[in-house]
PDB file of N, CA, C and O in Angstrom:
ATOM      1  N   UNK A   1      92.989 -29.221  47.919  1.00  0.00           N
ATOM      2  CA  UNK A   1      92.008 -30.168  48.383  1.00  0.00           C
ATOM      3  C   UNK A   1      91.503 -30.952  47.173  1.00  0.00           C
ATOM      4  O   UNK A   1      90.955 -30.319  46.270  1.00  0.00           O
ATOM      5  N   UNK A   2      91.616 -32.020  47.096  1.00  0.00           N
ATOM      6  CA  UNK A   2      90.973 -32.967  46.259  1.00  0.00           C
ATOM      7  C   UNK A   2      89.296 -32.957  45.700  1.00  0.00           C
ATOM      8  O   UNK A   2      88.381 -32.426  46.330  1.00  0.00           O
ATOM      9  N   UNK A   3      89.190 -33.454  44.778  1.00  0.00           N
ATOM     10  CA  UNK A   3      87.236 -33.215  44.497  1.00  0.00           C
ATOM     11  C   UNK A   3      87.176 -34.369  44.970  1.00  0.00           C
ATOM     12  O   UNK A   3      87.981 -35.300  44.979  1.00  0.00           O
ATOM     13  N   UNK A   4      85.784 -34.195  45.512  1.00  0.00           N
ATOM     14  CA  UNK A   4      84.945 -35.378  46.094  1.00  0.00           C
ATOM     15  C   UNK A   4      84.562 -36.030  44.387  1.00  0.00           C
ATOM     16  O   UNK A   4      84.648 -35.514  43.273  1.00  0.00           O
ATOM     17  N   UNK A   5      84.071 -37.534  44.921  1.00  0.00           N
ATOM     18  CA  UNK A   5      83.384 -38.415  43.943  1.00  0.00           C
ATOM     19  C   UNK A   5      81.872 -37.073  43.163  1.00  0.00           C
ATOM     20  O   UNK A   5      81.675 -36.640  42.028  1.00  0.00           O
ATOM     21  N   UNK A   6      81.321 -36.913  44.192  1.00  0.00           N
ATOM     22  CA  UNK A   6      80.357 -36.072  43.439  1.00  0.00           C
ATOM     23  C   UNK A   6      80.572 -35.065  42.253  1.00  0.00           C
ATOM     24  O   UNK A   6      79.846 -35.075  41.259  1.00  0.00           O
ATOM     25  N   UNK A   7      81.561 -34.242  42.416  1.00  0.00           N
ATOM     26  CA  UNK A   7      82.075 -32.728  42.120  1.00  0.00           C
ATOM     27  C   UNK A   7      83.052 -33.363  40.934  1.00  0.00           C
ATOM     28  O   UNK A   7      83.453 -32.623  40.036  1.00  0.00           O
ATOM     29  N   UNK A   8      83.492 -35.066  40.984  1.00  0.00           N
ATOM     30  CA  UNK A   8      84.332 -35.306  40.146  1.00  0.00           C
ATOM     31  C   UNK A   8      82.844 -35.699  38.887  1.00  0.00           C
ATOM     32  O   UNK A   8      82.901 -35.496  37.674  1.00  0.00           O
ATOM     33  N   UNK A   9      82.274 -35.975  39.247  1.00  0.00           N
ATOM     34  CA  UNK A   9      80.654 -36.816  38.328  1.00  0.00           C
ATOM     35  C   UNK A   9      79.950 -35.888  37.765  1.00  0.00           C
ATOM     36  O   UNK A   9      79.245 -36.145  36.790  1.00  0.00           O
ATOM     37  N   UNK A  10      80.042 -34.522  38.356  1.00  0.00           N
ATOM     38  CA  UNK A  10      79.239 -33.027  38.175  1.00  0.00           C
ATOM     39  C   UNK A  10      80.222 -32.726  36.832  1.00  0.00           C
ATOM     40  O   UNK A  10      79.757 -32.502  35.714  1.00  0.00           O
ATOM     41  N   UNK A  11      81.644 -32.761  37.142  1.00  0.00           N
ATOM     42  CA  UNK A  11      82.106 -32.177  35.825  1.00  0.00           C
ATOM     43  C   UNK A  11      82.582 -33.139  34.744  1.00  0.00           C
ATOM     44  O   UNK A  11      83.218 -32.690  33.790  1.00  0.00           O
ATOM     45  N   UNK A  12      82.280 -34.565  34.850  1.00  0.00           N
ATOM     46  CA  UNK A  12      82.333 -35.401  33.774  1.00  0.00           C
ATOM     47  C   UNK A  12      80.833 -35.350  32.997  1.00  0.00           C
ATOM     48  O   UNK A  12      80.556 -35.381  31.798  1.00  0.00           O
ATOM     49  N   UNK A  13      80.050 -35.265  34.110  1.00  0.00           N
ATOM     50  CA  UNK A  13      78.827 -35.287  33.126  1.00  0.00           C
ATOM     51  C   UNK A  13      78.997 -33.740  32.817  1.00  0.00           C
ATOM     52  O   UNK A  13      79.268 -33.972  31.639  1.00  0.00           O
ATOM     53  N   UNK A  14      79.049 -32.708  32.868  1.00  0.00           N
ATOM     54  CA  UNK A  14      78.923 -31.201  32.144  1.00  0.00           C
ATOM     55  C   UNK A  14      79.758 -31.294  30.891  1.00  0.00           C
ATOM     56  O   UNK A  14      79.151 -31.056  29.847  1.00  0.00           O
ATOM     57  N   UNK A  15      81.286 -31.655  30.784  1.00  0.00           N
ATOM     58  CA  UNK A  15      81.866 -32.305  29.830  1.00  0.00           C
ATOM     59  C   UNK A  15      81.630 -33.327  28.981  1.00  0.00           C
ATOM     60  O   UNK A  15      82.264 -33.297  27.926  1.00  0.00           O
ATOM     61  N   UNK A  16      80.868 -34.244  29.166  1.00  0.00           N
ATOM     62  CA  UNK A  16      80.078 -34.493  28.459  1.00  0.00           C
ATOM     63  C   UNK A  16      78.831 -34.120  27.530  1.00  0.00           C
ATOM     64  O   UNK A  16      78.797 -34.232  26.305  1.00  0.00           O
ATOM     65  N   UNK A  17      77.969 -33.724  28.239  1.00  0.00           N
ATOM     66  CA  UNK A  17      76.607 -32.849  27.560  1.00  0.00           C
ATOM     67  C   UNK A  17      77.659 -31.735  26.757  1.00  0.00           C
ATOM     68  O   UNK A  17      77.531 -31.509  25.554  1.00  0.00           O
ATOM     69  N   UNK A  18      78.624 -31.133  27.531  1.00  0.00           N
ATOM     70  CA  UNK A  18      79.359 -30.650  25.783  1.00  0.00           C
ATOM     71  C   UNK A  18      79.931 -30.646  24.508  1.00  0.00           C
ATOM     72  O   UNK A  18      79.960 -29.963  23.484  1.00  0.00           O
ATOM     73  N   UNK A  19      80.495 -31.961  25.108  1.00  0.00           N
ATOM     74  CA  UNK A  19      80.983 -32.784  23.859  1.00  0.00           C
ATOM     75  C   UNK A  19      79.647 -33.607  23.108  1.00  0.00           C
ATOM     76  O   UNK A  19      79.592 -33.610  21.878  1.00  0.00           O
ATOM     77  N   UNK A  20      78.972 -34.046  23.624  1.00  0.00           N
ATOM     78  CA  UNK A  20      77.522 -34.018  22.751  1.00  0.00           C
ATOM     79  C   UNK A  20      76.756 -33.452  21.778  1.00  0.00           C
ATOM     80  O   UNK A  20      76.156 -33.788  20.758  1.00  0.00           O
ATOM     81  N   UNK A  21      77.058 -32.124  22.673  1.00  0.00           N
ATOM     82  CA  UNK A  21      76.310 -30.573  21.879  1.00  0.00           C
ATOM     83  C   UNK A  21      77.111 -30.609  20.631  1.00  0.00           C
ATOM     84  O   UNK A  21      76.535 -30.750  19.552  1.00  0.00           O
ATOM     85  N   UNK A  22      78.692 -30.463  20.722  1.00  0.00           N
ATOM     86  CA  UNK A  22      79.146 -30.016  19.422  1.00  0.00           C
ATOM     87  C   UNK A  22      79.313 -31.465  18.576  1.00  0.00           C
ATOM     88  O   UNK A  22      79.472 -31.424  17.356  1.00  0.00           O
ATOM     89  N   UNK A  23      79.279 -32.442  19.126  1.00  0.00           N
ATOM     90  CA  UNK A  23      78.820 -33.783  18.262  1.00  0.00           C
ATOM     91  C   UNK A  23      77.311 -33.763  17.127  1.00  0.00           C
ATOM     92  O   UNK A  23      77.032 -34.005  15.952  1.00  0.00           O
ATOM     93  N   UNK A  24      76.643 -33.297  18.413  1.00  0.00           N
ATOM     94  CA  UNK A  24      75.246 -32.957  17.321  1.00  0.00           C
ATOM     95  C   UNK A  24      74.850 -31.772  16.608  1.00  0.00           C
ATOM     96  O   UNK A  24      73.715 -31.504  16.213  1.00  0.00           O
ATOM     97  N   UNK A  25      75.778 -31.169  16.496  1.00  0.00           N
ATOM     98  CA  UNK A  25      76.041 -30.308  16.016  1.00  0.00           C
ATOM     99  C   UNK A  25      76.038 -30.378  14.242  1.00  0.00           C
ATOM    100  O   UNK A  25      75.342 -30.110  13.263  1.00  0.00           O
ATOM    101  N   UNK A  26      77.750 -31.112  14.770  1.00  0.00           N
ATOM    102  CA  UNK A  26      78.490 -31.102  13.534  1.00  0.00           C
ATOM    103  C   UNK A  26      77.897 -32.485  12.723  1.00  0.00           C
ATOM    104  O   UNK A  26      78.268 -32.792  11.590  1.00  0.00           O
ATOM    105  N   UNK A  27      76.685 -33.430  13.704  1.00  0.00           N
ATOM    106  CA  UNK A  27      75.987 -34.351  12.462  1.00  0.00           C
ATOM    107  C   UNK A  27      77.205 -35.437  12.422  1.00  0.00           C
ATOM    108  O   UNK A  27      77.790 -36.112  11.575  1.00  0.00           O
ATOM    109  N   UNK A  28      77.252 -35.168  14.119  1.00  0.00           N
ATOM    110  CA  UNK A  28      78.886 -36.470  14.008  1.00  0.00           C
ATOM    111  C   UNK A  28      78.270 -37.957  15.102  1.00  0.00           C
ATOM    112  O   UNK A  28      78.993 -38.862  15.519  1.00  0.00           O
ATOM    113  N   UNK A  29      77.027 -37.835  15.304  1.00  0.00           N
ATOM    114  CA  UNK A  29      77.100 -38.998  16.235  1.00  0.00           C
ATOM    115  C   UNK A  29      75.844 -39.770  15.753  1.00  0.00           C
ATOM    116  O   UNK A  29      74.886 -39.400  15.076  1.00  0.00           O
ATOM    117  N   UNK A  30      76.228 -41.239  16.451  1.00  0.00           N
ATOM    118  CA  UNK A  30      75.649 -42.461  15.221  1.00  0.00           C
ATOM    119  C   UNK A  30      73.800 -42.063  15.570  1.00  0.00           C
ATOM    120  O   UNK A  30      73.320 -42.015  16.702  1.00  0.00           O
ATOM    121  N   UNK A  31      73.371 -41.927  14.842  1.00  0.00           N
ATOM    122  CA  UNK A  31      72.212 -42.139  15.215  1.00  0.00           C
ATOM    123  C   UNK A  31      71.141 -43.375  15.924  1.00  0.00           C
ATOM    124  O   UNK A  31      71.155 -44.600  15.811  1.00  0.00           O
ATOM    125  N   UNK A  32      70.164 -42.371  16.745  1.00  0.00           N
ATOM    126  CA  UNK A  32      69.298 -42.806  17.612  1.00  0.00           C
ATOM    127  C   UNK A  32      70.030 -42.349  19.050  1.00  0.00           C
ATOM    128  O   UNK A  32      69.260 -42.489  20.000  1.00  0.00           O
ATOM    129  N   UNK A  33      71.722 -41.689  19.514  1.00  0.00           N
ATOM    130  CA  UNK A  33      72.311 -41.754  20.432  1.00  0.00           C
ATOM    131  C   UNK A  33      71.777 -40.438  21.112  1.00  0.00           C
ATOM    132  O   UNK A  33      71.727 -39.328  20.583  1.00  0.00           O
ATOM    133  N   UNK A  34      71.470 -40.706  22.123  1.00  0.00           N
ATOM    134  CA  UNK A  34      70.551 -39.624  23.496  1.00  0.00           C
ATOM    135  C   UNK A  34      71.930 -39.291  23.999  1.00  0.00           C
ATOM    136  O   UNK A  34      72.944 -39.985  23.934  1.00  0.00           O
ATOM    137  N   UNK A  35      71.740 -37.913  24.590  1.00  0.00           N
ATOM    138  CA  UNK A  35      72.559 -37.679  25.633  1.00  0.00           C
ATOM    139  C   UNK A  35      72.754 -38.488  26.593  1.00  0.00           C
ATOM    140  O   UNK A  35      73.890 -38.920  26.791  1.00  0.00           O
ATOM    141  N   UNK A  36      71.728 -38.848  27.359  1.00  0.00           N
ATOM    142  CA  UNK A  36      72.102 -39.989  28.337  1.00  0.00           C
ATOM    143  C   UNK A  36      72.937 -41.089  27.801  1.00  0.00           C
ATOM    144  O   UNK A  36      74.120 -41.227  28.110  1.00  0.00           O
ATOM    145  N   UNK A  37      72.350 -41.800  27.062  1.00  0.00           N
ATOM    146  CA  UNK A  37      73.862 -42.867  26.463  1.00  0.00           C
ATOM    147  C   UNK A  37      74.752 -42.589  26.262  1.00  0.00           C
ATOM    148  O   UNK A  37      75.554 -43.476  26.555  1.00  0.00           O
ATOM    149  N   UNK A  38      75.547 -41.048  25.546  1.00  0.00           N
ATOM    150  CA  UNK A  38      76.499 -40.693  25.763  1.00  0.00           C
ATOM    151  C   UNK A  38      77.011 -40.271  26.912  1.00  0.00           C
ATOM    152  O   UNK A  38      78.176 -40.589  27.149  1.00  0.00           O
ATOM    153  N   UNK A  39      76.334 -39.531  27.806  1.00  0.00           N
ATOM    154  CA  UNK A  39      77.010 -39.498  29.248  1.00  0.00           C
ATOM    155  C   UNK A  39      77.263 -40.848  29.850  1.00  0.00           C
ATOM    156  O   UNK A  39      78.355 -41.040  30.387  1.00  0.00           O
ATOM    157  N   UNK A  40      76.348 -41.822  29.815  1.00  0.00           N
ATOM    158  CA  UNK A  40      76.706 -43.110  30.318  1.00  0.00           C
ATOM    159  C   UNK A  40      78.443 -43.832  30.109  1.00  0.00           C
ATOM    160  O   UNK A  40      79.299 -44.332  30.839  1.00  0.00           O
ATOM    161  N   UNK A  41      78.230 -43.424  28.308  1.00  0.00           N
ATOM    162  CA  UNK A  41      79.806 -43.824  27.951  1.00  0.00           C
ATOM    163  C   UNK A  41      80.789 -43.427  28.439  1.00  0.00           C
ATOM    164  O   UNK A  41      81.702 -44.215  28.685  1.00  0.00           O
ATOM    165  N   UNK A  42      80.901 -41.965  28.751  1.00  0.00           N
ATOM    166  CA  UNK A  42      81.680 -40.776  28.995  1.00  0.00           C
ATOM    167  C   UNK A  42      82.207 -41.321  30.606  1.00  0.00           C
ATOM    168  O   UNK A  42      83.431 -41.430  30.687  1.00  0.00           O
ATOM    169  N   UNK A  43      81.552 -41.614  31.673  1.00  0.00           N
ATOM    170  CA  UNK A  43      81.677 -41.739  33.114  1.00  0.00           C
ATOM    171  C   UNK A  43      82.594 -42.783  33.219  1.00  0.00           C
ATOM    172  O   UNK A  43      82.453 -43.892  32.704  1.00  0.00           O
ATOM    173  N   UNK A  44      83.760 -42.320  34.056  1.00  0.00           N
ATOM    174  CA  UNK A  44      84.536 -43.699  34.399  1.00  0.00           C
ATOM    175  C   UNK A  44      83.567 -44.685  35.235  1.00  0.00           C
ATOM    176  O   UNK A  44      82.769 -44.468  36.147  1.00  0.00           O
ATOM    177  N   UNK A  45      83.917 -45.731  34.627  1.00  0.00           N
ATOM    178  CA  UNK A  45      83.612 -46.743  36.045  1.00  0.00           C
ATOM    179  C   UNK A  45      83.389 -47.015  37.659  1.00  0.00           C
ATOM    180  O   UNK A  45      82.656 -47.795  38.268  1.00  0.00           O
ATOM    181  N   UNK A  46      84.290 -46.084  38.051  1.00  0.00           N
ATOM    182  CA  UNK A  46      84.565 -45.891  39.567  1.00  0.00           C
ATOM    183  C   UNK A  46      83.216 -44.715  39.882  1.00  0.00           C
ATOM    184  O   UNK A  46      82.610 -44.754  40.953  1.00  0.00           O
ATOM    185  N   UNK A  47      82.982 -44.020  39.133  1.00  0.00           N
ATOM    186  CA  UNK A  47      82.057 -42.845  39.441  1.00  0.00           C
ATOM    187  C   UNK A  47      80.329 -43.293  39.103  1.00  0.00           C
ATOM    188  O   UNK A  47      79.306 -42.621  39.237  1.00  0.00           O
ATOM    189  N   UNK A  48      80.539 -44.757  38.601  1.00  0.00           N
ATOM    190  CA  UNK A  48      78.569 -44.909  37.897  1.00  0.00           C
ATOM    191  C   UNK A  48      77.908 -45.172  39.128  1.00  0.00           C
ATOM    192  O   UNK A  48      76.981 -44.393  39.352  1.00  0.00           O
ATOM    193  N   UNK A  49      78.090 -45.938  39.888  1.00  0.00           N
ATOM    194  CA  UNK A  49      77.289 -46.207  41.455  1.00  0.00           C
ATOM    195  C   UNK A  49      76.855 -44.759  41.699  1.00  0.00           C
ATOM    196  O   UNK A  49      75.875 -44.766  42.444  1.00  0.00           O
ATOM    197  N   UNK A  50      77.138 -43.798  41.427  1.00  0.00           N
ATOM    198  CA  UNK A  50      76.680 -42.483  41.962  1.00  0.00           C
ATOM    199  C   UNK A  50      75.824 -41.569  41.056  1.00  0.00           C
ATOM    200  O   UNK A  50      74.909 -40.799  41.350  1.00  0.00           O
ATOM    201  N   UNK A  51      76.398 -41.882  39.848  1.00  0.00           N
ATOM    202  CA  UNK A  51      75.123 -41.839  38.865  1.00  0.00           C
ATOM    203  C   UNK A  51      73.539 -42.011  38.486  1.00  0.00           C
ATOM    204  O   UNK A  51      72.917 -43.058  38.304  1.00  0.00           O
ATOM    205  N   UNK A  52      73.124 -40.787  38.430  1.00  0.00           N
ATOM    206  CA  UNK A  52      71.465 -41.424  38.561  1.00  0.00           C
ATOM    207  C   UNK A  52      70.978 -40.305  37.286  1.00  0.00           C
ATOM    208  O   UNK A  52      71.689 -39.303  37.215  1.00  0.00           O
ATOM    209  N   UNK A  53      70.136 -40.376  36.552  1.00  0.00           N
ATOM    210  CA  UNK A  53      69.105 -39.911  35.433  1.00  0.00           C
ATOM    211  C   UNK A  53      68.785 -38.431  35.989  1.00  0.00           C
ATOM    212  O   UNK A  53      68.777 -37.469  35.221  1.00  0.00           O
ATOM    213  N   UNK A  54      68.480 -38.285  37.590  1.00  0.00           N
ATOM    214  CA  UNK A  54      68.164 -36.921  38.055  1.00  0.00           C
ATOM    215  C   UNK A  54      69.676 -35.850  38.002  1.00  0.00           C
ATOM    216  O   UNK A  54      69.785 -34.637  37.821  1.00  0.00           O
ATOM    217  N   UNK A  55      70.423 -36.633  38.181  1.00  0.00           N
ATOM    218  CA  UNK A  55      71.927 -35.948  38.446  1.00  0.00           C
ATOM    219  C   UNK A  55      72.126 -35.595  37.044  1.00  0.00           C
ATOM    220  O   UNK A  55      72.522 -34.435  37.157  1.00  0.00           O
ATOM    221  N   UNK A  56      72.108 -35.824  35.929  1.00  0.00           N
ATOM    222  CA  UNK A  56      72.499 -35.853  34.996  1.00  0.00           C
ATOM    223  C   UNK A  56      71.428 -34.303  34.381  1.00  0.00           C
ATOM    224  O   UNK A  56      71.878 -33.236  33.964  1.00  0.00           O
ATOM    225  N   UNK A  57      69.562 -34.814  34.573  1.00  0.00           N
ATOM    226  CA  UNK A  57      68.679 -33.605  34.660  1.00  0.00           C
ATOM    227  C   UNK A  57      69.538 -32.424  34.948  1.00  0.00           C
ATOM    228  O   UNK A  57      70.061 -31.641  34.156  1.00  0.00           O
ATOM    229  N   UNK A  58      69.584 -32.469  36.600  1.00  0.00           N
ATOM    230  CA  UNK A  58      70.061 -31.241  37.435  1.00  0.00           C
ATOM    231  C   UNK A  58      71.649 -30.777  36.113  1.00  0.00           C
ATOM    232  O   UNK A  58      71.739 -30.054  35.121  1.00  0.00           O
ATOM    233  N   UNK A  59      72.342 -31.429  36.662  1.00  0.00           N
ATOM    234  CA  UNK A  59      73.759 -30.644  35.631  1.00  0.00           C
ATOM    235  C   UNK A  59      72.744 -29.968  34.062  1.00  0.00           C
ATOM    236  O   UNK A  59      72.678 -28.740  33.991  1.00  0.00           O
ATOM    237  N   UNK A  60      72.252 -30.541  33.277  1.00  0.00           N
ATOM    238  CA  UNK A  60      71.753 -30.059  32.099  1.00  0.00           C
ATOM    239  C   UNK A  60      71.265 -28.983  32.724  1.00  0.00           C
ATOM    240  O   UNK A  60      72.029 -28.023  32.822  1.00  0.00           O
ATOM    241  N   UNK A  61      69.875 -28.869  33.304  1.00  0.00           N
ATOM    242  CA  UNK A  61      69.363 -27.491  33.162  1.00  0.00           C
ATOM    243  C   UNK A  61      70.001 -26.195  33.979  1.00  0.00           C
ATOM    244  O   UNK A  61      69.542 -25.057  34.083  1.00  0.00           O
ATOM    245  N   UNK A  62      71.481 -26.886  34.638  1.00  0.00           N
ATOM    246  CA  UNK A  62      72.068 -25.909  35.295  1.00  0.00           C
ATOM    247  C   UNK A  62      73.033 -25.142  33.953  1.00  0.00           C
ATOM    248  O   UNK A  62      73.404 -23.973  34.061  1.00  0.00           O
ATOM    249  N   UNK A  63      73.324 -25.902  32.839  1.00  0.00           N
ATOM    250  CA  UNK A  63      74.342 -25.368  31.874  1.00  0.00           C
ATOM    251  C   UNK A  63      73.796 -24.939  31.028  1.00  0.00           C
ATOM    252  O   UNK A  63      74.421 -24.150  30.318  1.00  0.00           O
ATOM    253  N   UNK A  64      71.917 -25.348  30.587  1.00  0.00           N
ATOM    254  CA  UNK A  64      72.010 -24.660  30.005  1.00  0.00           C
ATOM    255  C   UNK A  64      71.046 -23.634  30.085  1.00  0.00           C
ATOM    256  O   UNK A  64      70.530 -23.061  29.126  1.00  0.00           O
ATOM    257  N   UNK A  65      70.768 -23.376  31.630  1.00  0.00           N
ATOM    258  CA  UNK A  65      70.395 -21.528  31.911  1.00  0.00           C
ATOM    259  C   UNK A  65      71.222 -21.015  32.317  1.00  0.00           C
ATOM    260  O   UNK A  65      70.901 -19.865  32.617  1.00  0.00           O
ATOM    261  N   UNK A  66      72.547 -21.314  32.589  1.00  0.00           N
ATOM    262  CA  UNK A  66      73.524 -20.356  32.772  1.00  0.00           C
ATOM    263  C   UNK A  66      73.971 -19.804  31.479  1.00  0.00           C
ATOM    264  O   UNK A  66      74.434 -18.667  31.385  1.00  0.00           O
ATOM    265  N   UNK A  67      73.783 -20.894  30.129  1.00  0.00           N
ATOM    266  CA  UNK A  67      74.536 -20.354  28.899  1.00  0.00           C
ATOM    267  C   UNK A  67      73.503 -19.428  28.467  1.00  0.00           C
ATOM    268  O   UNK A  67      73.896 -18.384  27.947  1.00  0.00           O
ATOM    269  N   UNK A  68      71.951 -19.667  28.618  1.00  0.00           N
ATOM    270  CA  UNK A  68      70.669 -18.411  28.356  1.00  0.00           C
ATOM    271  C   UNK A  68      71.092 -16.891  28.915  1.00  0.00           C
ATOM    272  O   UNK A  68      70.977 -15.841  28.283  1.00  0.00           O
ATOM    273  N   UNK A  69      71.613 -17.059  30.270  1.00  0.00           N
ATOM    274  CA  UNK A  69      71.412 -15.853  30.598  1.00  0.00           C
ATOM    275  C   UNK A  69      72.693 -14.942  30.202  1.00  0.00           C
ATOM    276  O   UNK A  69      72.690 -13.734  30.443  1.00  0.00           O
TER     277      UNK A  69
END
């Protein structure tokens, strides 16, 4: 079964906020750059209409109290 548009946006943005993490990490990304601007970059085109600031919330604090516990 195919992913829906949603479930495809859930794991571009989670893949993202990770590739972030170890970006800011390693003191590799240009400064002033928020997660949100990088997830913004990260999202194909076809998937931003579905994109919203809360969706992006929800995925973060789902990854990172699953990585707490």
């Amino acid at each position: 079964m195919p992913l829906t548009n949603k479930e495809m946006i859930v794991a571009v943005i989670s893949n993202g906020i990770a590739v972030f993490s170890l970006l800011q990490e390693r003191d590799e990304l240009p400064k002033n750059t928020t997660m949100y601007d990088f997830v913004l970059k990260v999202i194909p085109e076809d998937l931003k209409p579905e994109l919203t600031v809360e969706l992006i919330d929800e995925v973060f604090q789902y990854v990172t109290s699953a990585h707490s516990s």
